[in-house]
C-alpha positions as CSV (number, residue, x, y, z in Angstrom):
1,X,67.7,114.7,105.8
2,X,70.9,112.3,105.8
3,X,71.7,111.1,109.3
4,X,74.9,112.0,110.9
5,X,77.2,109.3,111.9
6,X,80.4,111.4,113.0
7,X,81.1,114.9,113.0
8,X,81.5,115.5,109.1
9,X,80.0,112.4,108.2
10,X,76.6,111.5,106.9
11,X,74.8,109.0,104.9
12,X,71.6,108.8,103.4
13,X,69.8,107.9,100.1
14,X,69.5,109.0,96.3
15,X,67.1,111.9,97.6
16,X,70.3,113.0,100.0
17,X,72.6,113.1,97.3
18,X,70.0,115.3,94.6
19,X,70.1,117.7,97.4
20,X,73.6,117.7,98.0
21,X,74.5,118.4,94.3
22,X,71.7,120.8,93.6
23,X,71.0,122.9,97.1
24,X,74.1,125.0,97.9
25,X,72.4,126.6,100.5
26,X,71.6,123.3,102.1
27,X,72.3,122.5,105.5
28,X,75.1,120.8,106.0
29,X,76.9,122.0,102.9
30,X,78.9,118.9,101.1
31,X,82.1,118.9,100.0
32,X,82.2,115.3,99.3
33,X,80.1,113.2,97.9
34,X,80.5,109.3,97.9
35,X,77.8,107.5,95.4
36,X,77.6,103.8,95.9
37,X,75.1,102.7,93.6
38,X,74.7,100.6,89.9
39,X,75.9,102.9,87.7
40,X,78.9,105.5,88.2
41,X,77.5,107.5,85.8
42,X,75.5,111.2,86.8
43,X,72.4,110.0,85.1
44,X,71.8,106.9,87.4
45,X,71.1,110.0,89.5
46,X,69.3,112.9,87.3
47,X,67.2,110.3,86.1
48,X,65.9,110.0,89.0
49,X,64.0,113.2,88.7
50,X,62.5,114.2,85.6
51,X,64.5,117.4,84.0
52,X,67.3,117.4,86.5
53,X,70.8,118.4,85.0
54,X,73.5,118.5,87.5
55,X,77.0,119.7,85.8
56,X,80.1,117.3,86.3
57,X,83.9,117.4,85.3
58,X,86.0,114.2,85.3
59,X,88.8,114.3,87.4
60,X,89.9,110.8,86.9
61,X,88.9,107.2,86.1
62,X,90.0,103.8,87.5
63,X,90.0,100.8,85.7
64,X,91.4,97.7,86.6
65,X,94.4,96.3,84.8
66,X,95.5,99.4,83.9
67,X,98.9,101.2,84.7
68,X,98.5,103.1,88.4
69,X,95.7,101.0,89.4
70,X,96.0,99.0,92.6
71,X,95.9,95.2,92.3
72,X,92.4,93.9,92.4
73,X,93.1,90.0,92.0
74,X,89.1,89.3,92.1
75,X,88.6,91.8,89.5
76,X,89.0,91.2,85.8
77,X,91.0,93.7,83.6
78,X,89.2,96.4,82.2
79,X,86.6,96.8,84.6
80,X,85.5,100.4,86.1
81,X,86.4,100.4,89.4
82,X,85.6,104.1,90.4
83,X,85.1,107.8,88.7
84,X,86.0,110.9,90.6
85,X,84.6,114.3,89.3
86,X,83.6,117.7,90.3
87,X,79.9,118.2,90.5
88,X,76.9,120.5,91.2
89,X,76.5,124.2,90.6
90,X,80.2,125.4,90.3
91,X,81.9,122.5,90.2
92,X,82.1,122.9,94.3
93,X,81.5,119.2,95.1
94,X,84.3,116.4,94.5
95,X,82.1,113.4,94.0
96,X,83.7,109.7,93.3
97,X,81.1,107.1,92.4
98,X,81.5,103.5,92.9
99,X,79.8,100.8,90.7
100,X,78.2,97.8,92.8
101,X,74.8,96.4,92.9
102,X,73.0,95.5,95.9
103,X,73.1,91.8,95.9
104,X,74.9,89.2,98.2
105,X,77.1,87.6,95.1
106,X,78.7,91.7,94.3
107,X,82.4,92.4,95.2
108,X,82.2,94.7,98.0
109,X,85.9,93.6,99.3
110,X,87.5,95.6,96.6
111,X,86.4,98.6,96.4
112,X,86.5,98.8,100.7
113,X,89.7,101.1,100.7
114,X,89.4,103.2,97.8
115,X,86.1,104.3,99.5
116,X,87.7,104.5,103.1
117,X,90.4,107.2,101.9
118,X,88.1,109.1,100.1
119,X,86.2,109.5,103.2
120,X,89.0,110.1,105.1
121,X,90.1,112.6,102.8
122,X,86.8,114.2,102.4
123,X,86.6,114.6,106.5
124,X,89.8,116.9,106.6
125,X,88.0,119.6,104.4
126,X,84.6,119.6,104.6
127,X,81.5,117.3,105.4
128,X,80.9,113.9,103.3
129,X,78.0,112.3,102.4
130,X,78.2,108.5,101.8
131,X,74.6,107.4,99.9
132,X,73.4,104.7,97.8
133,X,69.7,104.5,96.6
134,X,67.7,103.4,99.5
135,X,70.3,104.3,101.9
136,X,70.0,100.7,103.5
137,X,73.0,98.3,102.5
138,X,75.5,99.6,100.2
139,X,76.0,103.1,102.1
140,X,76.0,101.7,105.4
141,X,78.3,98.5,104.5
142,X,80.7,101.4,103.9
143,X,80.3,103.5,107.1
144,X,80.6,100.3,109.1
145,X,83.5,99.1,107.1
146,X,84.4,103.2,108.1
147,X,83.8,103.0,111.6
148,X,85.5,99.6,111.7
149,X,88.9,100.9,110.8
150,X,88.6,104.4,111.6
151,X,87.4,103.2,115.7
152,X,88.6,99.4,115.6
153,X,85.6,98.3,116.2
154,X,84.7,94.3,115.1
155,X,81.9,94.8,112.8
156,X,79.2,93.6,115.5
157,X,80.2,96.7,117.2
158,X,80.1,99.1,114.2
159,X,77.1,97.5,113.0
160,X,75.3,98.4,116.4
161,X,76.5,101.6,116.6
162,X,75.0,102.9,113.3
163,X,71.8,100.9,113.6
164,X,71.6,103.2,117.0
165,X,71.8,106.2,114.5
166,X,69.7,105.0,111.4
167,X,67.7,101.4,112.6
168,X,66.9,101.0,108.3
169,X,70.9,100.6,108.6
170,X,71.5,96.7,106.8
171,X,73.8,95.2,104.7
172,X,73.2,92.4,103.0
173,X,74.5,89.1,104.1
174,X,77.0,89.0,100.9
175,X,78.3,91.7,102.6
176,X,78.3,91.0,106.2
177,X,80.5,88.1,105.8
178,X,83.1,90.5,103.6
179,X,83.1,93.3,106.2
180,X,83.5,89.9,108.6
181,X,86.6,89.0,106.5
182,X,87.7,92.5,106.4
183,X,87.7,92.4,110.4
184,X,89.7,89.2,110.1
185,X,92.5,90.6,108.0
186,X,92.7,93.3,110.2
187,X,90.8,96.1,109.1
188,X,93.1,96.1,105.5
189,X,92.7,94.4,102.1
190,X,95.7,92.0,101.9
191,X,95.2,90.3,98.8
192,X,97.9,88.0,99.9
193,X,96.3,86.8,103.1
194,X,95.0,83.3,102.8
195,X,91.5,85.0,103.7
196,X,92.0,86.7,100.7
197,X,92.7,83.7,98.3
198,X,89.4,82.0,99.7
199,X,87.4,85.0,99.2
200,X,89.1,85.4,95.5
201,X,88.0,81.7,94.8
202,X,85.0,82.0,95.8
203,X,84.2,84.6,93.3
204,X,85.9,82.8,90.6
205,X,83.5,79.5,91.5
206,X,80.3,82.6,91.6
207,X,81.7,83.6,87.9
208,X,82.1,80.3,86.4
209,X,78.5,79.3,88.2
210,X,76.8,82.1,86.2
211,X,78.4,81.3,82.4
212,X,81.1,83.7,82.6
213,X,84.6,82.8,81.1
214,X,87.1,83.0,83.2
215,X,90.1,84.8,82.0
216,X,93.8,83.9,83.0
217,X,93.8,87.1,84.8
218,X,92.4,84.7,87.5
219,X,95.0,82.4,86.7
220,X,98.3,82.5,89.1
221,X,101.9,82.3,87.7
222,X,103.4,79.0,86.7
223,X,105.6,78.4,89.8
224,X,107.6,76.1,87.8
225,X,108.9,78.9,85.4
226,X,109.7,81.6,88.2
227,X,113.1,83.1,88.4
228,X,114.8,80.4,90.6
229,X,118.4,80.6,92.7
230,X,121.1,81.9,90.7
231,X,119.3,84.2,88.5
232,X,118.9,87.9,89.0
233,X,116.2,89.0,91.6
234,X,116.1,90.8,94.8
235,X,118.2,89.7,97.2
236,X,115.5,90.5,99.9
237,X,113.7,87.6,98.3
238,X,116.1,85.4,97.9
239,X,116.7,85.1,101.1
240,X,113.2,84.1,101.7
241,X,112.8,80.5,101.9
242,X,109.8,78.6,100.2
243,X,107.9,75.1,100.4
244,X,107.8,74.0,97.2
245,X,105.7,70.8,95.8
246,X,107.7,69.1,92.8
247,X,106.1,66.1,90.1
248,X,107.6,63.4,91.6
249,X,108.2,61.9,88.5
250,X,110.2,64.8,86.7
251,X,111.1,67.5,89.7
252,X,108.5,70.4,87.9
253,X,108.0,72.5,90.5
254,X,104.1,72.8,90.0
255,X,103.3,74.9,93.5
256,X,104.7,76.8,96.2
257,X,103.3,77.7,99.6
258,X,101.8,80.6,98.9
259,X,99.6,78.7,95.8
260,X,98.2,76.7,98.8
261,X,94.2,77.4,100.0
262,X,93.9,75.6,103.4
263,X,90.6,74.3,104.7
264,X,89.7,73.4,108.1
265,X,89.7,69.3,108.5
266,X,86.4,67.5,108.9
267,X,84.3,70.6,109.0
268,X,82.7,70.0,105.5
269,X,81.1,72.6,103.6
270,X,81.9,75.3,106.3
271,X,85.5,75.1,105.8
272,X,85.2,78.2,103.2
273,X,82.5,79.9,104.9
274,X,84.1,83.7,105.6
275,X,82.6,84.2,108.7
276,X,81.2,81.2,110.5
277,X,83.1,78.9,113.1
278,X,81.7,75.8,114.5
279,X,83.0,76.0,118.2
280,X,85.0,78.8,117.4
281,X,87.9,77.1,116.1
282,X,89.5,79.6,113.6
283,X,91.4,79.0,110.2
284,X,94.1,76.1,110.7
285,X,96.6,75.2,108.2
286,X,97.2,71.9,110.4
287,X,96.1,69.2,107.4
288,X,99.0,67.2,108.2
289,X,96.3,64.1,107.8
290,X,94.6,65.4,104.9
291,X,95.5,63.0,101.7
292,X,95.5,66.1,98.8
293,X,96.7,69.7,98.7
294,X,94.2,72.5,97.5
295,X,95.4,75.1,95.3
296,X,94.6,78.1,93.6
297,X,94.1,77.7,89.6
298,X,97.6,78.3,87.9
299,X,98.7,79.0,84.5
300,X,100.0,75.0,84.1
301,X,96.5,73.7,84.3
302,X,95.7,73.6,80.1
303,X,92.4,72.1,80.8
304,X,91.2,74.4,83.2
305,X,92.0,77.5,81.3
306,X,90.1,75.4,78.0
307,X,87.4,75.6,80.0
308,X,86.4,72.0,81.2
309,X,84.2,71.7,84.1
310,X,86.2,68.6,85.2
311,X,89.1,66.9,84.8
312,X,92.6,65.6,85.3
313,X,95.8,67.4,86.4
314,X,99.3,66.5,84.9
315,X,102.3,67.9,85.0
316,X,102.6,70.2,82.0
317,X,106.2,68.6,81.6
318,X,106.6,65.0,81.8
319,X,102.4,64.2,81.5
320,X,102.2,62.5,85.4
321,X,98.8,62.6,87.0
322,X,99.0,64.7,90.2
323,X,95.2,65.6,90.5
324,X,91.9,66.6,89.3
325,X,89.9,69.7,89.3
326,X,86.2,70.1,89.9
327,X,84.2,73.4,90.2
328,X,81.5,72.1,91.9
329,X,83.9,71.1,94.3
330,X,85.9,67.6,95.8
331,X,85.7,66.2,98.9
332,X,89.0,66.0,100.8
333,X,89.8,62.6,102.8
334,X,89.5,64.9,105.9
335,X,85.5,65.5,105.1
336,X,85.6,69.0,104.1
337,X,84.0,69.4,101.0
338,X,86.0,72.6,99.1
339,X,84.4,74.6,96.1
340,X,85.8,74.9,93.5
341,X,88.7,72.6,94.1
342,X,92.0,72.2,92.4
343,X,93.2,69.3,94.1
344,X,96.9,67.8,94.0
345,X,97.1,64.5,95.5
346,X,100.2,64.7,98.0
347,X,101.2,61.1,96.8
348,X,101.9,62.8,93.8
349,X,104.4,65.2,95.0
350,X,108.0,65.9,96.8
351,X,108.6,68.8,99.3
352,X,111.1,70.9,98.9
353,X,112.2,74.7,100.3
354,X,113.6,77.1,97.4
């Protein structure tokens, strides 16, 4: 029996969801269906039980990259980020399945919101059942990250509240810090919060760590070649003023403010943990003292995108050093030790606003 968490809510396990989609006299009757689990296809389910067939009917597929799909910036292009589909005896359930593995390194961030509607959706109609296959980690990292948004509650408090419901209720710590960072950025996805960009490295440095290539969908815009003053663009933005870092030697721009991933001085390797704070100091953008800016990787750096594990930074235009790149990391002057790090020395640079 999947445990109820709020009126029209339940989660559960791979057992939960073969009765939802195969009992229509079950008790509670489900309109919804959420499936966390490896594989978004039916059969991660029917194969469960030998001769099962449960009937489905594609309602729609999301892949990333593709027109209508939201921006997933950790995400590379092409991947399957969600199926929706009508399932069971007469089509009567609407289920959406949801690729992700159980492990700490897995992307929950993502796929957070998608998941959040659909429950919120699900709730105006009929009951919903939110299951992965042991009904442990995956399942309940959603109805916390649920609860947290839905009740503003900090994710110690959601957390306690379901274990009060289900005590097998645990995500994984890959998780826990993501729903921490989801707390942080205030109960939203902003992939243009700073928390963001961290989190979005991080995964890049996870990728390059396990062999994969890294495509230049990971790659920001060349700030050096975006539309400047003068040229035709909104004239909201325009009126937006920007810190821009130029080559000293030949005026490139080569970064902008937003390209910038702070760290917190002198706390070493913690500075990128997600959800740790030695003494409770939060986040700080105060590096006034620090010798080098950090960056995100952009479409300028050749010898990144060639794949090098190391290396120099120049200016794409006029060939001056400005830094190096490392993926197993560089230690700022400050002491914190950032991973991966694309580092511009300051020395190299001008400040401007554009």
């Amino acid at each position: 029996m999947p445990h109820l968490v709020r009126e029209r809510l339940y989660f559960g396990d791979i057992k939960d969801a073969i009765a939802a989609l195969t009992e229509s006299s079950s008790t509670p009757a489900f309109t919804h269906v959420l499936s966390v689990v490896s594989s978004a296809s039916i059969s991660f389910i029917t194969d469960c039980r030998p001769g099962l067939a449960i009937p489905t009917e594609e309602v729609r597929r999301v892949v990333s990259g593709e027109e209508g799909a939201p921006p997933t910036a950790a995400v590379p292009p092409g991947t399957l980020m969600r199926v929706v589909e009508r399932a069971g005896d007469g089509l009567r359930v609407m289920r959406m399945a949801v690729p992700l593995r159980d492990t700490e390194e897995e992307n929950l961030l993502d796929h957070i919101e998608p998941c959040l509607d659909f429950v919120d959706e699900g709730r105006k109609v009929g009951n919903v059942l939110v299951h992965c296959f042991a009904g442990v980690s995956r399942s309940a990292s959603i109805i916390v990250a649920y609860l947290m948004r839905s009740e503003q509650k900090s994710l110690e408090e959601a957390l306690e509240s379901l274990k009060e419901i289900s005590e097998s209720a645990c995500p994984n710590d890959g998780f826990l810090d993501q729903l921490k960072l989801f707390e942080e950025m205030g109960f939203k996805v902003d992939t243009s919060s700073p928390l963001y960009k961290r989190f979005r490295l991080k995964i890049l440095g996870q990728s390059y760590k396990f062999g994969e290539k890294i495509g230049s969908y990971m790659f920001e815009d060349d700030p050096g070649l975006s539309p400047q003053s003068g040229s035709c663009q909104d004239s909201s933005k325009t009126e937006q003023h920007k810190t821009a870092y130029r080559c000293r030697k030949c005026r490139r721009i080569i970064a902008v403010e937003d390209n910038v991933i702070s760290h917190v001085p002198g706390e070493g390797e913690s500075c990128f943990d997600w959800n740790r704070r030695k003494s409770g100091r939060p986040y700080s953008n105060k590096e006034q003292d620090c010798s080098s800016l950090f960056v995100e990787p952009l479409k300028w750096m050749t010898p990144v995108e060639d794949g090098a594990l190391e290396g120099k930074l120049s200016c794409i235009h006029c060939g001056a050093r400005l830094g190096y790149f490392n993926w197993s990391g560089i230690q700022c002057n400050c002491g914190s030790w950032v991973t991966p790090a694309f580092q511009i020395v300051k020395s190299k640079v001008d400040i401007s606003t554009i």
